[in-house]
Structure formats: structure tokens, C-alpha cells
C-alpha positions in Angstrom: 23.5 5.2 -14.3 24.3 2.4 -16.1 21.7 -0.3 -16.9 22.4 -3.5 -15.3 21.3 -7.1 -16.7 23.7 -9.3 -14.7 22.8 -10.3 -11.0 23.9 -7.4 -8.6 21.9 -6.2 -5.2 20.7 -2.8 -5.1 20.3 -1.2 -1.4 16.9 0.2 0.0 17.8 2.9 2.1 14.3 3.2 3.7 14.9 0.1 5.4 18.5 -0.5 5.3 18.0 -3.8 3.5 19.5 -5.2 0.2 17.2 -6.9 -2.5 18.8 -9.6 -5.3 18.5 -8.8 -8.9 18.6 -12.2 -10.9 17.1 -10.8 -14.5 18.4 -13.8 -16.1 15.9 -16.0 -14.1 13.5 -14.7 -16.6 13.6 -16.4 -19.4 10.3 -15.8 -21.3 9.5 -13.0 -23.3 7.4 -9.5 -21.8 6.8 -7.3 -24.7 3.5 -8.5 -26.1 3.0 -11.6 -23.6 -0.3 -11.8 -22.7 -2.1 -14.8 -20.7 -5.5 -14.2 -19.0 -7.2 -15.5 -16.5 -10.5 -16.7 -16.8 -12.9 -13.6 -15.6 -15.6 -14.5 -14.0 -18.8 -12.6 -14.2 -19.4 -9.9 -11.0 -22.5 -8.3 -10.6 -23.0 -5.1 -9.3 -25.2 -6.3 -6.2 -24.6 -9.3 -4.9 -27.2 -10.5 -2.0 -24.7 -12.4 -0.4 -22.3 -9.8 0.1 -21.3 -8.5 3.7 -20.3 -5.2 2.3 -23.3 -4.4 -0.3 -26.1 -1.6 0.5 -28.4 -2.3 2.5 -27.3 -6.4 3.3 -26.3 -8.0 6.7 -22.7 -8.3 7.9 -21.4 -11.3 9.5 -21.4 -10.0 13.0 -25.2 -9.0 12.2 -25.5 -5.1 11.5 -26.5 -4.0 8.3 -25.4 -1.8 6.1 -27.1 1.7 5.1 -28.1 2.0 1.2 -24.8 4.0 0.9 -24.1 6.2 -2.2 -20.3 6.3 -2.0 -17.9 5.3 0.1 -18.4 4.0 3.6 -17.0 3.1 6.8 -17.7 1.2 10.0 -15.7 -0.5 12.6 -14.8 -4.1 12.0 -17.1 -6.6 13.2 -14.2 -9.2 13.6 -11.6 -6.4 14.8 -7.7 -8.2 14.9 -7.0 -4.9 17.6 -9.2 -4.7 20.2 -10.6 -1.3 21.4 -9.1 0.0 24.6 -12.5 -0.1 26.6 -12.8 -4.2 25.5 -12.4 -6.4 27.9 -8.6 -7.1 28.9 -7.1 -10.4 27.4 -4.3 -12.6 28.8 -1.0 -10.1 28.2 1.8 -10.4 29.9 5.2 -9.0 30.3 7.9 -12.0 31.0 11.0 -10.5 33.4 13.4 -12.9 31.2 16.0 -10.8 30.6 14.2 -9.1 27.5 13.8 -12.4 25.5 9.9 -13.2 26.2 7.8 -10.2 26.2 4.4 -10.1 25.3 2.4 -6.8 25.6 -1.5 -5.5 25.0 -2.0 -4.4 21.9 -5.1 -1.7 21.4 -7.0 0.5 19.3 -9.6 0.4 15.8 -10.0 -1.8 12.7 -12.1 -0.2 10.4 -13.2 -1.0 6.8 -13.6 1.1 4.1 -16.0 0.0 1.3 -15.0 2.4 -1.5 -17.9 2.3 -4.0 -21.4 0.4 -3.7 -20.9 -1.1 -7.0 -19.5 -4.9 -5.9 -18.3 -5.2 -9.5 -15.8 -2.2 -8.9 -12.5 -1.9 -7.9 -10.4 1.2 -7.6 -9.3 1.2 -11.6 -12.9 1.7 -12.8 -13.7 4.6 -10.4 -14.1 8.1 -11.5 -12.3 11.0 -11.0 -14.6 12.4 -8.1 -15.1 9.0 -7.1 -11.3 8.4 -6.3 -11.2 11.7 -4.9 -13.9 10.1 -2.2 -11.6 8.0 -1.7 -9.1 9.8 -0.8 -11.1 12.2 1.5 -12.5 9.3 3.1 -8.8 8.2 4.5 -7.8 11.9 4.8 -11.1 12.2 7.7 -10.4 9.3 8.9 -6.7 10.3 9.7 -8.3 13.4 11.2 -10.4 11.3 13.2 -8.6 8.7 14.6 -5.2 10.2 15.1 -6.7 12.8 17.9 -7.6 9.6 20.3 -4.7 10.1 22.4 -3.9 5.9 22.6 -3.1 5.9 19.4 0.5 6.1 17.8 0.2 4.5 14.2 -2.5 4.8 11.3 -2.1 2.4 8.8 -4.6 2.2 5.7 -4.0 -0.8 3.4 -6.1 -2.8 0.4 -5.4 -6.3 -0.4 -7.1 -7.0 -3.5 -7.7 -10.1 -5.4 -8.1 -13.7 -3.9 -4.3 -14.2 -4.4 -3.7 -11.6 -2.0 -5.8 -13.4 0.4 -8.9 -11.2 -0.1 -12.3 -13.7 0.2 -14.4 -10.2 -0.7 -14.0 -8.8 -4.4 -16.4 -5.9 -3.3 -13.9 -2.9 -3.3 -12.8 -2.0 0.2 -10.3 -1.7 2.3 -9.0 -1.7 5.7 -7.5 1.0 8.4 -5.7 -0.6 11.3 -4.8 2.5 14.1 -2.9 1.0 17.0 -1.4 2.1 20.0 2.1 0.9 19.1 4.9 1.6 16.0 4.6 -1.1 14.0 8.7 -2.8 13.1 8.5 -2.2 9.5 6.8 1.6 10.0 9.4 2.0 12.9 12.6 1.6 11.0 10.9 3.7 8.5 10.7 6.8 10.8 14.4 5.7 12.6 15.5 6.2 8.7 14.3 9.1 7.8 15.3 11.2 10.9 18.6 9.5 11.0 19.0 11.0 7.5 17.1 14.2 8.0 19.2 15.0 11.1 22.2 15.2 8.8 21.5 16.5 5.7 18.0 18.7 6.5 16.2 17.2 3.6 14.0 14.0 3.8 15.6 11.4 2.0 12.1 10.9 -0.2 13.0 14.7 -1.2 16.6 13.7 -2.2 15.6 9.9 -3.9 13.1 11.6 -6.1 15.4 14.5 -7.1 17.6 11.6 -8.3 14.8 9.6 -10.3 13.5 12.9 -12.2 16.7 13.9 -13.1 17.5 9.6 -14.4 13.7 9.1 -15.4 14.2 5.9 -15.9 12.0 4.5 -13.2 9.3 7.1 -13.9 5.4 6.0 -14.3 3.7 9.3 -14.3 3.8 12.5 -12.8 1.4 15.2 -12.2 1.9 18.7 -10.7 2.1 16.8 -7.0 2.5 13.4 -7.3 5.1 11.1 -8.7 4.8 7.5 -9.5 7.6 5.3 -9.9 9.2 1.9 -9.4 11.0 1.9 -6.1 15.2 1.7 -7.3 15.1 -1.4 -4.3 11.8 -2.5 -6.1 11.3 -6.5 -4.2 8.1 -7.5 -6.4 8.1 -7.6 -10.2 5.8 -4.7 -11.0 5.8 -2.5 -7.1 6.0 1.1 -7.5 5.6 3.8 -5.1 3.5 7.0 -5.2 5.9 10.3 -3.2 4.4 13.2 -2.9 6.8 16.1 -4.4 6.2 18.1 -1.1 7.6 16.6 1.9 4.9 16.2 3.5 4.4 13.6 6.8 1.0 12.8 6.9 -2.3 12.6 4.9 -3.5 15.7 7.5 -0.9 17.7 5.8 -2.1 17.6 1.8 -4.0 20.6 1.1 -6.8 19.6 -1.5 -5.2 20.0 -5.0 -2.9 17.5 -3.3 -5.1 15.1 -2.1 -6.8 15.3 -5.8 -3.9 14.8 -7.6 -2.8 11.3 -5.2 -6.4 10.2 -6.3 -5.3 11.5 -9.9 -2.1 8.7 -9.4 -4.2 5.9 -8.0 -6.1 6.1 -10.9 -3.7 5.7 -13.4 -1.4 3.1 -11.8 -4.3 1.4 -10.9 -6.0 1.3 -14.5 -2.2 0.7 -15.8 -2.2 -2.4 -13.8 -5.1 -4.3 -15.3 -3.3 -4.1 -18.6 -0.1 -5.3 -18.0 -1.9 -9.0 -18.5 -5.2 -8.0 -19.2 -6.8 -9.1 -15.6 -7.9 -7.3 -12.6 -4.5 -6.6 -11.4 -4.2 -8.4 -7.5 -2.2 -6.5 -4.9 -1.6 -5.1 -1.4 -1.2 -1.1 -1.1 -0.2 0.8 1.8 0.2 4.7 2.9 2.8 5.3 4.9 2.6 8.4 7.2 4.4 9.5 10.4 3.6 8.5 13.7 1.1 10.0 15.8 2.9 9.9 19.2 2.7 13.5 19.7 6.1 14.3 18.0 7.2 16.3 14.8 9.0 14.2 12.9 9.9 16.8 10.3 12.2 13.9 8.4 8.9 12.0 7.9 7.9 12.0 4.0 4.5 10.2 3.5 4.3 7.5 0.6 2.0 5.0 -1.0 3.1 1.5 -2.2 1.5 -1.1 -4.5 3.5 -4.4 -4.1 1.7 -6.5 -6.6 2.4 -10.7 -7.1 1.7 -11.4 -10.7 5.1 -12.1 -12.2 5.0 -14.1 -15.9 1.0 -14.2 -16.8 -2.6 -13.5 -15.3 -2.2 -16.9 -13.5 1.7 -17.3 -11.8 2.5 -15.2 -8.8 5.6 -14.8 -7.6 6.4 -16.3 -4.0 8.3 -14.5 -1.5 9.9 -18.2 -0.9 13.1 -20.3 -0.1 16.1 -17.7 -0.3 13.6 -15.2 -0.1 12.7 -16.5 3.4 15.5 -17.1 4.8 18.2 -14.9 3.0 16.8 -11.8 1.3 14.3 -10.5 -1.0 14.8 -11.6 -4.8 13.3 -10.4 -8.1 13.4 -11.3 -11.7 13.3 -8.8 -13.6 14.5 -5.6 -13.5 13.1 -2.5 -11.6 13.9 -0.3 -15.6 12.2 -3.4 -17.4 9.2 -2.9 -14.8 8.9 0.8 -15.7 9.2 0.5 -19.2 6.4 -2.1 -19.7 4.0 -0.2 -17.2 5.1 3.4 -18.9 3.8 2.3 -22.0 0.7 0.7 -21.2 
């Protein structure tokens, strides 16, 4: 394929959306740029923690002296369980233009580690592996209550990303609805599947084995790469090489080797400007509505901010808002810094 570095728009057929490549909007050098952040000192306990062992959460519980990871329902829920009280919700007969609807089901937290100076890049092997058994129980769990449609496990890391806790942890939202962004997903991939009886995660990575040129690192299950449609500068996307729909579906080795992944993206992160790496992840898995969904292909995303240094973001701002996503520098220039880190 050949390697453009004019301003072209490359199609993500997940979501049947283009993104803008300007590369030339980057003007300042990336090969051996560095400028840190000031890191500030984090202790392993800190007594004024909501999510350390054995300290007092905000709603009032505390926590047990936990060992390794740990979960508990969200004292603050944004979804409300379906035996809470019922709030205002209403269904407007408006001819379809105001509808409003009761959303239900769990927030949970995860706290990863006990350690509050952690985050996932300094865990161990056997510690990310907790990690990942943690979400794949928890998938178990919470996808047999029959309200619920949707599992969504996610990490925002880093004040930039709107965290106010650098304890490592992170959140599982299971509703009783398809989230938009999930549901075009799933309309995607069966649309595709129906036709060609191969999931179109199958068929994309096929194609970026055979290029590697967006290739991070591989393993005997897992592939790492940055996404073809990449939006932010350094987002990649972890695909399982067996089309698999759903974190129930990895058999061990599997679920070892996506902690084997996490850890190395995660670790190559913090050295691309030699700061704890900010971001949002998500895994993406089929609905739980009682349906197949054999077109389904599970994934994981990191969509980090940091753009030029330690300190400048990019913003998802001004065309971005109001036309459609932009980036600066290519998705190849992306893989080749974070390949060789």
C-alpha cells in the first residue's frame, strides 16, 4: 500500500465513518523528542484514598485489606439498579422526536492492584493476568441477569482523561440497553458477516499481517496494532486472532496472552514521552440480549490524548466537532515510534 504524507481520509469500516489525515499539521520533530512532565511523588498507601485497603469510601463502606484486585458496586452509580426507586422517565408521543426512556442496571469499580502508586504498566505478569480474570468473572457474572443487554469495561487514566483517582482502577458499566457507538458496531459486523461468512476483524487483520506496517506486537493470540482509521495520535487496538465475541469465549491461554498485550502496550506507552502515559481503554464484546451474533469479533482499544510532549493533548475540537475526526500524524508514523520503543 503506498505510504501517504499528503492530507487524504481513510474509512473506518467498524463504524462507517471517515477520519482526516493532515500529517503536515505536524511540524515538529518525533524521533528523539522528549518533554516530561513534572512527576509527582505517589506513595503506595495513601490515607486519603477512597480506593486503598482497608480506608473509607465516599458513600461510607470501607474497603477490605485486599491483596489483589477488587470489586464492589459503585457508591455514586451513573445507572441505577433495576430494584432502585423509579425516577421521572418518560416516553413523549411526538412523532418519534422526544423520547426519553429508563435506563437500568450496575456500575461497578475495579481496583486493580492495592498498590495506589501502580498503574497497569508496572503490574506483573500474574498480576495482569488478575486483571484479566477479574473482567472475565465479571462478564460471567453480570451477563446471566436477564436485564441486562451490554457489558462495557473501560479505564480512564490520568487527570487529563478526567480521572480525580490515580489509584489504578477501573470501571464496568452493564446496562439494559445497546449503547449507539456499541450498536453500530454489532449492525457492522453482521452486515458484513452475513455476506462474506468471516468477521470483518478476521479479514482487517489478515490484511495488516500480511502489510505489517501498523503492527505493535503479536503473540500466539493476540495482535496489537494501530487501527488503519486510527482518530488519536498514538490509539491502537488489541484483536484477538480467533474470532471470538465475548470475554466468556477466551479459553485461558487466551485470556493470558490479552494480559501479555496490555502489558506491553501499556509499558510502551510510558516511553513514548517518558510520563505515565493518560488514556481511556475499552473492550468491546457482543451484546448480551440473548442472541448469537456469530459476526461479533471482541476488541480492546486504547485511545490515548498526548500528541507533541508529556504536557499538550490533543483536542477532539472545532472541525473535529462539528465535521469529522482529524489527526496529525500518521497511523505508520504512530506504529513506527511505538514499535521501537
Amino acid at each position: 500500500m503506498k505510504a501517504f504524507d499528503h492530507v487524504h481520509r481513510r474509512y473506518n469500516p467498524l463504524l462507517d465513518e471517515w477520519v482526516l489525515v493532515s500529517p503536515h499539521r505536524n511540524k515538529r520533530p518525533w524521533q528523539g523528542y522528549e518533554e516530561p512532565a513534572a512527576q509527582a511523588e505517589i506513595s503506595e498507601y495513601d490515607p486519603n484514598c477512597y480506593l486503598c485497603p482497608g480506608n473509607k469510601r465516599a458513600g461510607g463502606k470501607s474497603n477490605p485489606d485486599y491483596e489483589g484486585t477488587f470489586v464492589f458496586d459503585n457508591d455514586f452509580p451513573a445507572i441505577l439498579p433495576p430494584d432502585a426507586e423509579e425516577s421521572a422517565s418518560f416516553d413523549y408521543d411526538s412523532g418519534g422526536l422526544l423520547r426519553a426512556l429508563t435506563e437500568r442496571g450496575r456500575c461497578r469499580v475495579v481496583c486493580f492492584h492495592p498498590d495506589h502508586s501502580k498503574s497497569l504498566a508496572h503490574l506483573s505478569k500474574s498480576e495482569l493476568e488478575a486483571v484479566v480474570e477479574t473482567w472475565f468473572l465479571q462478564t460471567l457474572e453480570l451477563s446471566a441477569l436477564d436485564y441486562v443487554k451490554h457489558i462495557q469495561i473501560f479505564e480512564n487514566k490520568g487527570s487529563i482523561m478526567g480521572c480525580s483517582n490515580p489509584h489504578p482502577h477501573g470501571q464496568i458499566w452493564a446496562q439494559s440497553s445497546i449503547p449507539s457507538i456499541a450498536a453500530r458496531k454489532v449492525s457492522r459486523m453482521e452486515l458484513y458477516y452475513s455476506s462474506r461468512r468471516r468477521t470483518i476483524l478476521s479479514a482487517y487483520l489478515s490484511e495488516e499481517l500480511a502489510l505489517d506496517k501498523r503492527i505493535i506486537y503479536s503473540n500466539e493470540y493476540w495482535v496489537v496494532l494501530v487501527p488503519f482509521w486510527a482518530c488519536w495520535p498514538f490509539e491502537t487496538m488489541l484483536i484477538p486472532k480467533r474470532a471470538v465475541p465475548d470475554l466468556t469465549q477466551l479459553d485461558q491461554c487466551e485470556r493470558d496472552a490479552m494480559a501479555d498485550a496490555i502489558g506491553v502496550i501499556t509499558k510502551k506507552y510510558d516511553k513514548v514521552f517518558s510520563t505515565s502515559f493518560p488514556y481511556s481503554s475499552g473492550i468491546h464484546q457482543k451484546p448480551f440480549n440473548g442472541k448469537l451474533h456469530p459476526g461479533y469479533h471482541m476488541h480492546m482499544q486504547f485511545f490515548p490524548p498526548l500528541l507533541r510532549s508529556a504536557t499538550v493533548k490533543k483536542f477532539m475540537v472545532g472541525y473535529e466537532m462539528f465535521a469529522e475526526s482529524q489527526r496529525d500524524i500518521s497511523a505508520e508514523q504512530a506504529a513506527e515510534i511505538l514499535k521501537s520503543l
